[in-house]
N, C-alpha and C positions, 0 to 999 in steps of 0.2 A: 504493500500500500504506500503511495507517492499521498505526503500530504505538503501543502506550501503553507509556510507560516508566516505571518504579516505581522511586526510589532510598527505599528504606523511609523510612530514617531522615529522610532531607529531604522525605522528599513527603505527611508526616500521618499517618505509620504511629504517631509517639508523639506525634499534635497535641493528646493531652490530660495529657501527661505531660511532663516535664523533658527536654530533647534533652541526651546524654551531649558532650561538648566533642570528645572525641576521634575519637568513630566519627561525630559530624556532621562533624566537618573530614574526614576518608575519604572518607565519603560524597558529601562533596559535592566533591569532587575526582575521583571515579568517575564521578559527573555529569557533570561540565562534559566532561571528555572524551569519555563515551558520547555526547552530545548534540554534540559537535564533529566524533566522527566521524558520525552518522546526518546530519546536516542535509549534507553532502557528498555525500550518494547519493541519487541521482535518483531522482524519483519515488514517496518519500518522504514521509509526515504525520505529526508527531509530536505525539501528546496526551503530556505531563507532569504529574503531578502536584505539588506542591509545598506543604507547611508556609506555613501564611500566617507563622510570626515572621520567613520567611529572607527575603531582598533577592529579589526577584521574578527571573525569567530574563528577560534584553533579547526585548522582543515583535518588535526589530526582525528577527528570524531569522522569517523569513517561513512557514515550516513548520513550525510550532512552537505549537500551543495549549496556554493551564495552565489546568488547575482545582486553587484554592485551599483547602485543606483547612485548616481555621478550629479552634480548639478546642471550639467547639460544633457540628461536626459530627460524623455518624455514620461513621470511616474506610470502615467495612465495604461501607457502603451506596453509597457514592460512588468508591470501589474498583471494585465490581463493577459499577457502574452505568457506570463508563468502561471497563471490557472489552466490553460490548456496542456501542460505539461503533469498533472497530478490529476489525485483521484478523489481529493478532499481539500478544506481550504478553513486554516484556522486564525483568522483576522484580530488583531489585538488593536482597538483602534478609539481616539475618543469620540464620544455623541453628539461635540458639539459642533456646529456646521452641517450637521445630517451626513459626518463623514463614515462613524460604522453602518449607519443603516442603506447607506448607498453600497458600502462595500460589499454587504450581505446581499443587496440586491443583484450586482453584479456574478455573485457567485452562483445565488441562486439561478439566474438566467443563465448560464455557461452550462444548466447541468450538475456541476459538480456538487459536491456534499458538504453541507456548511456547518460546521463546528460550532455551533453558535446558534444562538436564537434566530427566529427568523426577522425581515428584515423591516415588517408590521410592527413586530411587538417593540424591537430597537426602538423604531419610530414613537412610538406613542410616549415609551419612557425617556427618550429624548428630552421629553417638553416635560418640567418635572409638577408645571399644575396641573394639566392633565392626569398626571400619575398619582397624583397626590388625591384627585377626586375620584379615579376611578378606586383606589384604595380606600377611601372615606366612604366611598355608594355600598362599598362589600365590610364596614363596620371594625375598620383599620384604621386604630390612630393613629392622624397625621398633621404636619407641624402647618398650624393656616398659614393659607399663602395667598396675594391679591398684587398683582399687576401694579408695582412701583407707581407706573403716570395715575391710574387711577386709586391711589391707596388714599384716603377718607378717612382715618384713624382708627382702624378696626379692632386693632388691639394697641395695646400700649407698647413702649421701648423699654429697653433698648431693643435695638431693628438687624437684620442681620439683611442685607442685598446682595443678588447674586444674578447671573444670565441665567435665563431660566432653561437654558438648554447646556448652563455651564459644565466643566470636569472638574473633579477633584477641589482644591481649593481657589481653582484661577478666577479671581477678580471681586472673590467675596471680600464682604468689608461690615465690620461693625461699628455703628454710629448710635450717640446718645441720647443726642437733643433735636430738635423740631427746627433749629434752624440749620443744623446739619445736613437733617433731610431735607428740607425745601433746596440746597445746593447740591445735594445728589441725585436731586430728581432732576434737577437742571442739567446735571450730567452726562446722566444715562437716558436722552429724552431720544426714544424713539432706537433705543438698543435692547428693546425685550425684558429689562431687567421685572424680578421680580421681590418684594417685604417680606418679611417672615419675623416674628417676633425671636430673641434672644431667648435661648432653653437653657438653664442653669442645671446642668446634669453631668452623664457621663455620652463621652461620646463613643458609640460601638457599631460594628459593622457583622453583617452576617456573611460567610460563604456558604455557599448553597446549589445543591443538585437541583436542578427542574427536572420535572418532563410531564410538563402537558398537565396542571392542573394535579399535581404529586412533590414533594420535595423532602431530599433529605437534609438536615443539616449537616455539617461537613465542622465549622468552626464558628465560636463567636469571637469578634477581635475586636481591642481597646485602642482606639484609635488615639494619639498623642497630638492635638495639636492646640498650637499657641495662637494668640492674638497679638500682633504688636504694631501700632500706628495704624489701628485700626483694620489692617490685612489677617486674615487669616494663612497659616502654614502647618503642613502633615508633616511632622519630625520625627517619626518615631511608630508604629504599629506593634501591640503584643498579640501575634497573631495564637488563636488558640486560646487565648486566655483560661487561666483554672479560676476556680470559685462560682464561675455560671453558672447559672439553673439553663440545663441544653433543653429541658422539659418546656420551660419558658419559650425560650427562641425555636424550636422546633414548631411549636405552635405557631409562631409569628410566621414563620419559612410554611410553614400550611395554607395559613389565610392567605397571603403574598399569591402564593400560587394558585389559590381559589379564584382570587380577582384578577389575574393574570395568565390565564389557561395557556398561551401560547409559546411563555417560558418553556427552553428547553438548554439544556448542558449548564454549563457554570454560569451564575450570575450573583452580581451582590444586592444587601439590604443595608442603607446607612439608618441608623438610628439614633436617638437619643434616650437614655435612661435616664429617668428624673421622678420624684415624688412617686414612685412602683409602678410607673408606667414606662410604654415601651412607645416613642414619637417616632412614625418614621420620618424623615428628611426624602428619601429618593432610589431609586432602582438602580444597577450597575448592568446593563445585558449582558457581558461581556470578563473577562479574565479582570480582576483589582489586583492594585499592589498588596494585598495581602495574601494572593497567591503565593507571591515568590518563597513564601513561607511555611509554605500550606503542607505540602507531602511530606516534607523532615519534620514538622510539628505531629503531623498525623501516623507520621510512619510507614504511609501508606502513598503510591503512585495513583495523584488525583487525575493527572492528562489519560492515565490508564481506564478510572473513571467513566470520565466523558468520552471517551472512542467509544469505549462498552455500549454507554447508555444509546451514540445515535449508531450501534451497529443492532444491537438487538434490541432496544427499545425499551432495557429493562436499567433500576438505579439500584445500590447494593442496598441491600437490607440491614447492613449494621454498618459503622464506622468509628475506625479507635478513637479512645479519647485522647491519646497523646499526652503530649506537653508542650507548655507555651514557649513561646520565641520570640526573641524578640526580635524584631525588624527594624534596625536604621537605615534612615533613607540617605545620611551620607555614607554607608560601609556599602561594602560588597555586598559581604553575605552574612545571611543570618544569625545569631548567635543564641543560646537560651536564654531562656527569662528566669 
């Protein structure tokens, strides 16, 4: 089985544009692991793409081809030109721009076998107030959210804004006072953003098996991040974290996938833990930095997982509980907690 692996950001998706510091370090920390667990499972070919400015992948991994995406090249063209060379297509990419749910689209029309949710459901969690009501209609707390230009005081501050089709931590910002906001709304006039009120809690992430309206939980993870001059920053993940109630988040990893039927392979759940409740923030379709941590926490080969699940349709019925890890996002590699 020929599968091509796409980590956007490191493989040429912006080979003509400036690589962001922080979502290339993710990215390529998502990498190394996705590629650590596939080269473990038999029978296996992996085409990679890669950004010619990054340090090449060791060719010594005997299953392993790259094609080098150059700044004079066409992405589009040599993208698509390496999905006709394979038999499956495992895209690592952010939502914002409608770039993974185009990629999925693309995949799906070639034919081939998409690793991933499909390129509807992408879409829909894209837009994260959409997601946020379609989780509220099926009786899932969620953190109110109202269209920055028309936000009316709906709830009190402090205020957290963000693009509502944003990634990860890019361009959120917390503010305090009402004249703050009247200059962020000036802003961001006519850039999508969306309000959301400040949750004083814990912030955690779920990974999570789909398939179709079924989900296993896999890990819950304590996400680490600070606020400084108002920016938010991910410095840190305990992926796996001990002390959880899995009893809890499996439930949540339940509902999720009741209001989301078309969830399939890995994807994440951000939340907030606060006053014994569980807020979600937003859906991930797609492989999180807390991946890169996932299979040596769990012990267990999760990319082995998700082949399984879209080869026979079925998710494993038990998963260890490991041990936590800790994840810094300036190291390589992971270390324990």
């Amino acid at each position: 089985m020929r599968i091509l692996v796409l980590e956007y950001i490191t493989g040429g998706g912006l080979a003509r544009e400036s690589l962001p510091d922080s979502l290339a370090r993710e990215g390529e920390l998502i990498l190394q692991a996705l590629l650590h667990d596939l080269e473990r499972i038999k029978e296996i070919h992996l085409l990679v793409l890669r950004d010619g400015r990054l340090d090449t992948i060791s060719l010594s991994r005997r299953n392993i081809d790259l094609v080098i995406v150059d700044s004079g090249d066409d992405f589009e063209k040599v993208w698509k030109e390496a999905i006709c060379k394979v038999d499956a297509v495992w895209p690592v990419a952010p939502e914002s721009g409608g770039i993974l749910g185009r990629l999925c689209h693309q995949v799906a029309d070639s034919g081939k076998t998409l690793l991933n949710s499909p390129a509807e459901v992408v879409e829909l969690t894209t837009e994260k107030m959409k997601t946020l009501q379609c989780l509220a209609a099926h009786g899932i707390d969620v953190v109110p959210t109202v269209p920055l230009e028309s936000f009316a005081g709906q709830f009190r501050g402090p205020w957290v804004i963000k693009p509502d089709d944003g990634v990860g931590c890019d361009r959120m910002t917390m503010i305090h006072t009402s004249r703050r906001l009247a200059s962020m709304r000036k802003d961001w006039l006519g850039q999508n953003g969306i309000i959301q009120p400040w949750l004083d809690g814990t912030a955690l992430s779920l990974s999570v098996l789909f398939n179709r309206g079924m989900a296993v939980l896999l890990s819950c993870n304590e996400q680490k991040v600070v606020v400084e001059h108002e920016r938010f920053s991910l410095m840190a993940c305990i992926v796996n974290s001990s002390g959880l109630d899995r009893t809890i988040y499996q439930d949540l990893a339940s509902a999720v996938a009741q209001a989301l039927p078309d969830l399939v392979g890995y994807a994440g759940v951000d939340f907030i833990s606060h006053g014994g409740r569980c807020t979600v923030l937003e859906i991930n379709p797609r492989l999180t930095t807390s991946y890169a941590g996932l299979s040596r926490a769990l012990n267990q080969n999760v990319a082995q997982m998700v082949i399984d699940l879209f080869l026979t349709g079925k998710i494993p019925g038990s998963i260890n509980h490991g041990t936590g890890l800790m994840l810094e996002l300036n190291r390589e590699k992971p270390h324990e907690a």
